[in-house]
Each structure stands twice: as C-alpha cells, then as structure tokens.
C-alpha positions as CSV (number, residue, x, y, z in Angstrom):
1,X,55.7,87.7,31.9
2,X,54.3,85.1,34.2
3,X,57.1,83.0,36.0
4,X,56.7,78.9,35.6
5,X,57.4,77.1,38.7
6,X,57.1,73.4,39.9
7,X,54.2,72.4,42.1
8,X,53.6,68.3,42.5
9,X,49.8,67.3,41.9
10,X,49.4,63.6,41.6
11,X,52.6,62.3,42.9
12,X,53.9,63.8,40.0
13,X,56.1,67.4,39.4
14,X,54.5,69.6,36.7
15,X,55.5,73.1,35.6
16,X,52.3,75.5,36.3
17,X,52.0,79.4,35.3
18,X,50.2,81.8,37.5
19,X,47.8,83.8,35.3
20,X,46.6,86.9,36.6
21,X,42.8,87.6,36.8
22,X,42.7,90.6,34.5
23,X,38.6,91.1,34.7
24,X,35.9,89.1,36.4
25,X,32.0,88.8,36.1
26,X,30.3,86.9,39.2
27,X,27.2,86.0,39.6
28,X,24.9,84.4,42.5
29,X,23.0,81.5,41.7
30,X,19.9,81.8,43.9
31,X,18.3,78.6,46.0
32,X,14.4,79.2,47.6
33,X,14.7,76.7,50.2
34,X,11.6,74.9,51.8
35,X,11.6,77.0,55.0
36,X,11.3,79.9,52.8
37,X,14.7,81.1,52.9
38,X,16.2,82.9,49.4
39,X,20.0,81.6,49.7
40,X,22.6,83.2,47.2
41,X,26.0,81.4,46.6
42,X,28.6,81.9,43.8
43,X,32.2,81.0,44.1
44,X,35.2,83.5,43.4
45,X,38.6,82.8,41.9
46,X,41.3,83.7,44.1
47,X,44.6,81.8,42.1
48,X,44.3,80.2,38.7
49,X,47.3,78.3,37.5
50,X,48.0,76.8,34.5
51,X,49.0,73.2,33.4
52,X,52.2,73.8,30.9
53,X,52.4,71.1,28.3
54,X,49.0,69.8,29.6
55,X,45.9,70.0,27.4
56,X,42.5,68.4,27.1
57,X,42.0,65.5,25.6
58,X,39.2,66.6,23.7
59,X,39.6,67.1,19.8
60,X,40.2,71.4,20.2
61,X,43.3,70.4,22.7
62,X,42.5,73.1,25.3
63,X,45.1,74.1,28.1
64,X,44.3,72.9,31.6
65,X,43.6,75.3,34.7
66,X,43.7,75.1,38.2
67,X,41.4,77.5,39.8
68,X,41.4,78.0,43.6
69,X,38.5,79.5,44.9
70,X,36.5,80.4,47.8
71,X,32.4,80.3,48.5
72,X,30.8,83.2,48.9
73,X,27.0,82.6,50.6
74,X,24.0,85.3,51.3
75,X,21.0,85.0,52.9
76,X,18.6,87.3,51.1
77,X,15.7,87.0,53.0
78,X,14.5,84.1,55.4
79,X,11.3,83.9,57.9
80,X,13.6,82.3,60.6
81,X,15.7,85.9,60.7
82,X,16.0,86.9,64.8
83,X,14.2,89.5,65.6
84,X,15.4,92.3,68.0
C-alpha cells in the first residue's frame, strides 16, 4: 500500500500518494525542421503523485496527478551532422 505524505504546493499542505508506474507506452512525436533536420522528443514520467481529496472540477470528478518528468530528444537524421 502506497504511503500518503505531506508535500506543500501552493502555499498550502496537501496529502499526496506516490503511485507506482506499473506499465508505460512512450512515443516520439517527430518535428522536420526547416534546415532539414528530423527531431524526435517525447517526455517520460519519472514520479507521479496523487492529490488526496483533490479532484477535477469537471462533472466525472477525476483525481488530480502530479507527474514529474524528464525530456527525452533525438536527432534522427539532419544535413548539418559533422562529418569525420
């Protein structure tokens, strides 16, 4: 069981959860740029924490995450590449 601690996020103390990651898809998106280079980005979760007692204000009340995440960039091809 997931152990609820107190973290302060917008002057204010709110109980969060950690919930593992149990299974991921990631995909690049991909960018052509104008000087030809194919960029590939996608970002990956490292930490998601959840909002106890917090939900969406829409109408289906939905909890609230916190994901933390990191950038993940590739060059797939580009005409500017050094050549050795």
């Amino acid at each position: 069981m997931a152990e609820t601690k107190k973290m302060t996020l917008f002057g204010r103390e709110m109980d969060v959860t950690e919930v593992p990651i149990s299974e991921s898809k990631e995909v690049f998106n991909t960018y052509k740029l104008e000087d030809g280079t194919m960029l590939k980005v996608k970002n990956v979760a490292v930490r998601i924490l959840r909002l106890e007692g917090q939900f969406n204000p829409s109408p289906d009340g939905r909890p609230i995450y916190l994901v933390f995440s990191n950038p993940v960039v590739d060059v797939e091809s580009s005409p500017l590449t050094k050549k050795e």
